[in-house]
C-alpha positions as CSV (number, residue, x, y, z in Angstrom):
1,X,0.1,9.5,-8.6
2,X,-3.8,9.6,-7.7
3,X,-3.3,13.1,-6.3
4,X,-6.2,14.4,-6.7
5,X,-7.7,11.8,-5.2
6,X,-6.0,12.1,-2.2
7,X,-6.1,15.4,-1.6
8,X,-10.4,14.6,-1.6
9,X,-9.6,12.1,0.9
10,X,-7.8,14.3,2.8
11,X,-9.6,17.4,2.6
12,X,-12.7,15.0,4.4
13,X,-10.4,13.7,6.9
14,X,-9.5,17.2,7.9
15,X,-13.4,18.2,8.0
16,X,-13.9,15.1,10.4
17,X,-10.9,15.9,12.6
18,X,-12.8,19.3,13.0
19,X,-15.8,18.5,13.8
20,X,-14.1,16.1,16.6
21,X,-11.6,18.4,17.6
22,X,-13.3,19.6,21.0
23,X,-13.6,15.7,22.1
24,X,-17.5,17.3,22.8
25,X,-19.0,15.5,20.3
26,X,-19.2,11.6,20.4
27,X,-18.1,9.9,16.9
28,X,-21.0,8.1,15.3
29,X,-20.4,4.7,14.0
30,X,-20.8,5.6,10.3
31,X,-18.3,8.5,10.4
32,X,-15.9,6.1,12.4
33,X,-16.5,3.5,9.4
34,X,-15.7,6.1,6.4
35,X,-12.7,7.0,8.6
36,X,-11.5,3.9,8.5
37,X,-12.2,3.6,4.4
38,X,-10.3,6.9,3.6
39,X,-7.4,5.6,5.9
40,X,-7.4,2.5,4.8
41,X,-7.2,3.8,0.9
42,X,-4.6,6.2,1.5
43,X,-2.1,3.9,3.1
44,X,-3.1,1.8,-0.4
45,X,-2.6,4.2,-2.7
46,X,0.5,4.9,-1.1
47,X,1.8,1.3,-1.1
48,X,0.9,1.2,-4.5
49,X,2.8,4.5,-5.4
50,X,6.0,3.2,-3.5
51,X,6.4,-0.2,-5.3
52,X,5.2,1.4,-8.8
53,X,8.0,3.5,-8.2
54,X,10.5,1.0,-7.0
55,X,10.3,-1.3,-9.3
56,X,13.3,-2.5,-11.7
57,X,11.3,-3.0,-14.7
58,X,10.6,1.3,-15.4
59,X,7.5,1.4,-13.1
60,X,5.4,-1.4,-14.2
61,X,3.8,-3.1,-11.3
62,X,5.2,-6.9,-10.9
63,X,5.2,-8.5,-7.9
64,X,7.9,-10.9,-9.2
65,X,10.5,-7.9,-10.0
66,X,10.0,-7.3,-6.2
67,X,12.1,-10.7,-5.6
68,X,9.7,-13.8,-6.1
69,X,11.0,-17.0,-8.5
70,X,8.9,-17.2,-10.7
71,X,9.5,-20.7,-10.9
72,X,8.6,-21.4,-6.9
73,X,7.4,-18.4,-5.9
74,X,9.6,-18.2,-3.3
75,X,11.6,-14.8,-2.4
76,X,15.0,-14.7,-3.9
77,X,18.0,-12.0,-4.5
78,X,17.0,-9.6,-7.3
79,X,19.9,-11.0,-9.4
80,X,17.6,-14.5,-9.5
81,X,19.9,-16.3,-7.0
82,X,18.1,-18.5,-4.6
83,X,20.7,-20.3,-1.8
84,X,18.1,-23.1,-1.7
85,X,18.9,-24.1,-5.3
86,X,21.9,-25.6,-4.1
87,X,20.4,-28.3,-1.7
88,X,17.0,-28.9,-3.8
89,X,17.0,-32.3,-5.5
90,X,14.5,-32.7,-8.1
């Protein structure tokens, strides 16, 4: 998913890591900034393409499939059993 997108991202990664490869040339500030932005949205995009493709509900993004209750919001089994449920007096 988003491939082409991060092949861009990579392909100017790769043309920064070039132009710093000799450690001659000092890094400016703005070049350090959009490698930090590219980095920054591949390790997204591949968080997002790893729990797209985990999830139980056929891909659909859901933090709650991921084990949340949806009652509490706390983090339970994927089955919907929450030990706490036990001792909780309401």
């Amino acid at each position: 998913m988003f491939d082409g997108i991060c092949e861009v991202l990579h392909h100017e990664m790769d043309m920064l890591e070039e132009k710093y490869s000799g450690g001659k040339t000092p890094m400016t500030s703005q070049d350090l900034e959009h490698i930090d932005k590219m980095a920054h949205a591949l390790k997204s995009l591949a968080t997002y393409d790893a729990m797209k493709g985990n999830s139980e509900y056929g891909g659909s993004y859901d933090s709650y499939a991921r084990g949340r209750s949806r009652m509490t919001g706390r983090y339970i089994s994927r089955d919907g059993y929450d030990s706490r449920d036990e001792y909780r007096r309401y």
